[in-house]
Every structure is written in structure tokens, then in C-alpha cells.
LORO-234515 format. One record per residue (C-alpha): residue number from 1; x negated, z negated, y negated. Coordinates in steps of 0.2 Angstrom, whole numbers, plus 2048, in hexadecimal, padded with zeros to 3 digits. Each point is the difference from the previous one (the first is absolute). Example, Ala and Ser with C-alpha at 12.3 -4.5 7.8 and 13.67 -1.06 7.14 Angstrom:
BEGIN
(1, (7C2, 7D9, 816))
(2, (7FA, 803, 7EF))
END
This chain:
BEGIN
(1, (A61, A33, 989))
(2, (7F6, 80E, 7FA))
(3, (80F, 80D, 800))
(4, (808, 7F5, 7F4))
(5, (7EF, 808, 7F1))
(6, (803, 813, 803))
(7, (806, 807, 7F3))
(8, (805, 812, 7FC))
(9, (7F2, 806, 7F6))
(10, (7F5, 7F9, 80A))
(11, (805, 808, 80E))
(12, (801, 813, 7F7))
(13, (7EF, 7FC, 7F9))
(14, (7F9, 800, 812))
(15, (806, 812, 803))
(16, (7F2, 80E, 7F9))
(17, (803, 80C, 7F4))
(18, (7F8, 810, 80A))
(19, (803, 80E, 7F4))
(20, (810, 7F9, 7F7))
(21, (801, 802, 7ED))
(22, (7FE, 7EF, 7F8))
(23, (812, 805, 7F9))
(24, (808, 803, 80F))
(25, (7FB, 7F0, 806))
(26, (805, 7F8, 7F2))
(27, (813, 809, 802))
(28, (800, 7F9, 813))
(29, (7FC, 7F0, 7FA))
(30, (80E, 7FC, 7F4))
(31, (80D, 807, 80B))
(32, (7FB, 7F5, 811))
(33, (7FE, 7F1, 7F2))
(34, (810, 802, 7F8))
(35, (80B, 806, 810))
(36, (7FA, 7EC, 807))
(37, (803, 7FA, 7EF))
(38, (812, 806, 803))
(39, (80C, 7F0, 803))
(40, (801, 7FD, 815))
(41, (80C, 7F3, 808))
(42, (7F8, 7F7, 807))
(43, (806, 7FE, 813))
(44, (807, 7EF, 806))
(45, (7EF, 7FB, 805))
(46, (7F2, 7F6, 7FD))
(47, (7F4, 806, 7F1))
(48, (7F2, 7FF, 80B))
(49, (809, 80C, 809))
(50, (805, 80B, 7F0))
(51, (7EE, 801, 7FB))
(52, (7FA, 805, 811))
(53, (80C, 80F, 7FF))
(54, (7FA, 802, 7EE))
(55, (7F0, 804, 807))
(56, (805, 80B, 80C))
(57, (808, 80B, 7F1))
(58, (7EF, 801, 7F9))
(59, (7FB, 805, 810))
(60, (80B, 80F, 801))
(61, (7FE, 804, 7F0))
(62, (7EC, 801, 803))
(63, (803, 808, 80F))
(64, (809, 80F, 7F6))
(65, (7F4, 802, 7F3))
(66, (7F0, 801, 80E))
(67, (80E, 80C, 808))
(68, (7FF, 80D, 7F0))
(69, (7EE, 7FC, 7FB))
(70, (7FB, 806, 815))
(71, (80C, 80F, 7FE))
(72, (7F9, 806, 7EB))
(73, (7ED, 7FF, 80B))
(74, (804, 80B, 80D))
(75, (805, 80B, 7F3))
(76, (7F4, 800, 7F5))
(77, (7F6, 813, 802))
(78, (7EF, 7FE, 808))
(79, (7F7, 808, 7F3))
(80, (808, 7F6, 7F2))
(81, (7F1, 7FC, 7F2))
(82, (7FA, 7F0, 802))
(83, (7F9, 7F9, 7F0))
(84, (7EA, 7FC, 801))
(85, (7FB, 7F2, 7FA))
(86, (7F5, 800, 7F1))
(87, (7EE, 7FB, 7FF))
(88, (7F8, 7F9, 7F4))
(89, (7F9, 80A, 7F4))
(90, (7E9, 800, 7FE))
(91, (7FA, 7F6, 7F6))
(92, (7F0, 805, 7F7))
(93, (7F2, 7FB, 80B))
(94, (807, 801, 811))
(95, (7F6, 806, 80F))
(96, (808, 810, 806))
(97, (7FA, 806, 80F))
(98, (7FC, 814, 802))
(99, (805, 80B, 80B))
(100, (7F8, 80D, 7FC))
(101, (7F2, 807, 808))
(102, (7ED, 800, 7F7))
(103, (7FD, 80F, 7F8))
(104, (7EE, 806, 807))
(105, (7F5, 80C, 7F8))
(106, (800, 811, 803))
(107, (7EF, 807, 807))
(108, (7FA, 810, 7F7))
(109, (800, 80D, 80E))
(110, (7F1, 80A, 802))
(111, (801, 812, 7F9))
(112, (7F1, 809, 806))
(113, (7FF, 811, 7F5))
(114, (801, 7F2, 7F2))
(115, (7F0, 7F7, 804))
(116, (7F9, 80F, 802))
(117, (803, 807, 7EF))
(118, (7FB, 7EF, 7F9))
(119, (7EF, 801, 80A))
(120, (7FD, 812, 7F9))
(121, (803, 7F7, 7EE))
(122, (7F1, 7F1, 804))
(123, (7F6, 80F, 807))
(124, (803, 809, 7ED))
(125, (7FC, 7F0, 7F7))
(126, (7EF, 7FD, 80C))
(127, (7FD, 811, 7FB))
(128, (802, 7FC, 7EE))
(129, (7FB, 7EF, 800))
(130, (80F, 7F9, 7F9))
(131, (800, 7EC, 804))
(132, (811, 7FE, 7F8))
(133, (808, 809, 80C))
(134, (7F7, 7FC, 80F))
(135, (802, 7ED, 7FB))
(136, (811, 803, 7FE))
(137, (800, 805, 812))
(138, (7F8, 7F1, 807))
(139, (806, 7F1, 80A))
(140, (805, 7F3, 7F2))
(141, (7FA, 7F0, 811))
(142, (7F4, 80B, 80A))
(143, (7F7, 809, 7F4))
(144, (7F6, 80F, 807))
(145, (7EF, 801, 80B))
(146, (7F5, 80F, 7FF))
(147, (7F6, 805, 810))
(148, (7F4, 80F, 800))
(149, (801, 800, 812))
(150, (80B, 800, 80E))
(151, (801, 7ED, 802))
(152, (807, 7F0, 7F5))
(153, (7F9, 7EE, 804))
(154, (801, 7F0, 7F4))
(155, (7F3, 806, 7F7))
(156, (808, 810, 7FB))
(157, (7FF, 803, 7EC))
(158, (813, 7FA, 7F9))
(159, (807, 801, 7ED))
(160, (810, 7F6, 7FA))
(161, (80C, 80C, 7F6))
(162, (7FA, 7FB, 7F0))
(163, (7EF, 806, 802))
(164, (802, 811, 806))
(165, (806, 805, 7F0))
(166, (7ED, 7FA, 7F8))
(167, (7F8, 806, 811))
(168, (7F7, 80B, 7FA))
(169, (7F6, 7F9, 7F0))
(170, (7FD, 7F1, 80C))
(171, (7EB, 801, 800))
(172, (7FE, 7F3, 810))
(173, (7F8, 808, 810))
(174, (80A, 7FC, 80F))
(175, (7FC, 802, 813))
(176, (80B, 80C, 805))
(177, (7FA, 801, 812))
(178, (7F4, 808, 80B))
(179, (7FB, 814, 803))
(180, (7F3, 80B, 809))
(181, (7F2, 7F5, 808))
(182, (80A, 7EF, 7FC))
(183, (7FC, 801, 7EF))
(184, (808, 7F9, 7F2))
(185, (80D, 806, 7F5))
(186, (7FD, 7F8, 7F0))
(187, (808, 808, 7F0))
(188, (80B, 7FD, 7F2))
(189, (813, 802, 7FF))
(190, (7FD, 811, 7F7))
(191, (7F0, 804, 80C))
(192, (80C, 7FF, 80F))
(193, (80E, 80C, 7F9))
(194, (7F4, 80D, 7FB))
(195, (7F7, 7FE, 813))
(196, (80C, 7FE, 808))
(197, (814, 800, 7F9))
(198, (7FC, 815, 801))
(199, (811, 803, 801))
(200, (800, 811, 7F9))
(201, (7FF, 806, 810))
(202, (80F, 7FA, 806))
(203, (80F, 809, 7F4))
(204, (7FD, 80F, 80F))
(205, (7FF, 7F3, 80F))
(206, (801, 80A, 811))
(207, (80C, 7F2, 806))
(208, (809, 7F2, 7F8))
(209, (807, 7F3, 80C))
(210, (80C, 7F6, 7F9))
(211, (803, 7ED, 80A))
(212, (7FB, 80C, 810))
(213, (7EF, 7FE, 80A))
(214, (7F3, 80E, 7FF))
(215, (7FB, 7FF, 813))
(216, (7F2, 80C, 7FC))
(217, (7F5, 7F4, 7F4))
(218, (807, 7EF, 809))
(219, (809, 801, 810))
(220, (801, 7EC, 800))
(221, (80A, 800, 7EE))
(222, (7F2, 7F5, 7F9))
(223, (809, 7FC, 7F0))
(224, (80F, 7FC, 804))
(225, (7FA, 7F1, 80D))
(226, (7F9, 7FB, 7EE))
(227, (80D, 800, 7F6))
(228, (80E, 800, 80C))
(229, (80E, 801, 7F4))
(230, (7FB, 80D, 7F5))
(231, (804, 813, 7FE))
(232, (7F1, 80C, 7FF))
(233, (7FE, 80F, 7FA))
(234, (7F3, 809, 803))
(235, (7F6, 80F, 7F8))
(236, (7F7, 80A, 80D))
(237, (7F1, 80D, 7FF))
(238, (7FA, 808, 80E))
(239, (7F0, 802, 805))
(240, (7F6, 811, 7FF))
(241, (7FB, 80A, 80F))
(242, (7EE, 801, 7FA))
(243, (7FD, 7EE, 7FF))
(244, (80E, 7FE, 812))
(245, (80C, 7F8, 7F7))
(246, (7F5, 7F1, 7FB))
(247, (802, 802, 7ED))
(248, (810, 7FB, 801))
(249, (808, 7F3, 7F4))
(250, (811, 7F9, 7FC))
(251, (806, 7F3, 7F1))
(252, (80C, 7F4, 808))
(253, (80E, 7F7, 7F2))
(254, (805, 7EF, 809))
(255, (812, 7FB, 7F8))
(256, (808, 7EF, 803))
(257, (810, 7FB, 7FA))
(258, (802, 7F8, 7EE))
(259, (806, 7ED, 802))
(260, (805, 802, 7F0))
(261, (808, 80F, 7FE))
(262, (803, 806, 812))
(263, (7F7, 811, 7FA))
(264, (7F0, 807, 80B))
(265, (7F2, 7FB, 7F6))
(266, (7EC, 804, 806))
(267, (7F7, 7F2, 807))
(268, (7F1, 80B, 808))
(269, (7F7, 80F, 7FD))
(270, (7F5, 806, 80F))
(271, (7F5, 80D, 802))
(272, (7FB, 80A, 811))
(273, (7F1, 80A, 805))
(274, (7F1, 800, 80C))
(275, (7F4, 7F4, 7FF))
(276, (7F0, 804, 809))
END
């Protein structure tokens, strides 16, 4: 019969340790062992007999350990610290995943009593024909287009940055465009400034609008369906009564943002008056 293999450790070993000290198992332990190692009488029996009732002593004896291990549970505090278990720790190399989010860049907000001082500064180094400053204020991609009129097309004159600085020694003619009777507008870089870049007149501007339209010269806001992401600003002479306002004339700066640095830099200098 099976009984007849039980023994006592085998049958405390069964029973879990819940939250018991490994010593206080091992007290209980000894004590049931030796309390059954104890000399019994055997009854008048069989030994089959004796060992079925050796078994049940194990039996009871299990019974009263499961009996103090239920009651040392219930008793155990609910907040009681239970031990985390330890991860392993990284190794170099290992792919951790972040949780963090991207950090994107900040855009430069536009401040517009600063783009206007730094137009009154490109208007002083037109003045004074300084290259290394107006160079140092043109897009580094773009580059910056120069249009003696009120209108920019592919054809429209353009320099990189790192020409402006030699613009003026440069001895090629260029077509700039067209004036009165369609004619031609060929001159050099230094013909045009002197012609036309009369800028002079400008440091006592009637008006100066800055990323605003001037509704009285183009009502349709010409230039910025051109360059739709620029900021303008605008220097703005009125016209006299004796000519009925017709010799008007305005200097538009067209600034872009920098790629590189984010700063407003020019990519366009425009010029306004009538045309008959």
C-alpha cells in the first residue's frame, strides 16, 4: 500500500513556508520529529495497523502547523514591506528605451522694433557703401535679388552672400530690368547703387511699415503673395502735391529667416515708384 511510504518529513515538506523564518521552521521541525521519535506502545494490533495511525499523527501534526502558519498570515500588517526583486543590472551596450520626449527647437520669435533698427542699419551701409555689413546681413541659401521696380520674376538680378561683399568692384553689366518706354536697364553693380539704391532719402521716410501692408501704394499686398513667408519693411515717401503725388517712392527690405541661424536675414531689396 502506498500509506505504508509516507513519511514524516515528507509530509511537513508539503506544507509552505508563507512568511515563516527559515528558523522557526526549523524549531517546529525538530520538535514534531522528536515528539514521534518519542518511544509509543505499540497497541495490541497489527503494524499495519500501527503505521496507519502513525500517519494519522503526522496528519495532525500537519494539520497544527497549517493551523499557526493561517493564523501568523492573517496577522501579518497589510502594509508590511515586501522585498523587490532585483534586476539585472545594464550591461554596456544595451538598448534602452527613452521616454523622454524630443526636445524641438525653439523658433526665434519675431521682434518688430528689432528688424526695424536692423533695416535703418542696411539703409546706413547702402548709404555708405559698406559691403561687409550689408553682406553680413544677407541670406546665407537665398541670397538677395535686386529689382529697380515694383516687380520680381526669374530673371530678376540675384547675388550669393559672398559676392556682395565684392559687389561693387564687380565691372560686369547686368540686366537689371526694364524702365520708361520698356527700355533696358543695363548697368553695373556700382551703376545701379548710384541710380538707383538713392537711399539718402529714406533716413527721413514719411512712413516706415514694418511686416504691415501700405494700402495706399498696393492695396493687393503685391510682395507678400511673392515672398509669402517674409517680413517687410517698408520706407515710404510720399509723393508731392505738385507733381499729385506721383513722385512717390518707397525702398522695400524683404527679410526671410536664416536656416542657419534662425536670424532675419535680406533676401530682397525692392524699389517702388511710377513708371510711366
Amino acid at each position: 500500500m502506498n500509506d505504508n511510504h509516507i513519511t514524516p518529513d515528507s509530509e511537513l515538506n508539503t506544507f509552505p513556508a508563507h512568511r515563516m523564518t527559515e528558523e522557526t521552521q526549523h524549531r517546529l521541525h525538530q520538535n514534531i520529529m522528536k515528539a514521534l521519535e518519542e518511544p509509543v506502545a505499540p497497541p495490541k494490533r497489527s503494524r499495519t495497523n500501527w503505521s496507519k495511525a502513525r500517519t494519522s499523527l503526522v496528519a495532525i501534526a500537519a494539520l497544527f502547523i497549517l493551523t499557526i502558519l493561517s493564523i501568523n498570515l492573517l496577522n501579518t500588517p497589510s502594509n508590511t514591506a515586501v522585498e523587490e526583486p532585483v534586476l539585472p543590472a545594464e550591461q554596456p551596450g544595451d538598448l534602452v528605451p527613452s521616454t523622454a520626449p524630443e526636445e524641438q527647437p525653439e523658433e526665434t520669435p519675431f521682434d518688430p522694433a528689432a528688424l526695424e533698427q536692423q533695416a535703418h542699419e542696411i539703409l546706413e551701409a547702402l548709404n555708405n557703401r559698406d559691403m561687409e555689413i550689408l553682406a553680413s546681413n544677407v541670406h546665407s541659401q537665398k541670397g538677395i535679388q535686386f529689382s529697380p521696380y515694383y516687380s520680381v520674376s526669374d530673371s530678376t538680378v540675384t547675388f550669393q552672400q559672398n559676392e556682395v561683399s565684392v559687389l561693387l568692384s564687380d565691372s560686369e553689366t547686368y540686366l537689371w530690368g526694364y524702365g520708361e518706354a520698356n527700355t533696358e536697364i543695363r548697368l553695373t553693380p556700382a551703376g545701379y547703387f548710384e541710380e538707383y539704391l538713392q537711399v539718402e532719402r529714406f533716413f527721413e521716410a514719411d512712413e516706415v511699415f514694418v511686416d504691415a501692408p501700405n494700402t495706399e501704394l498696393d492695396p493687393s499686398n503685391y510682395l507678400k503673395s511673392v515672398f509669402p513667408d517674409a517680413k517687410i519693411v517698408e520706407f515710404y515717401h510720399a509723393g508731392t502735391e505738385q507733381y499729385s503725388g506721383l513722385d512717390y517712392r518707397s525702398l522695400n527690405l524683404v527679410f526671410e529667416q536664416d536656416n542657419a541661424t534662425s536670424d532675419w536675414k535680406l533676401v530682397a531689396i525692392i524699389d517702388n515708384l511710377f513708371t510711366p
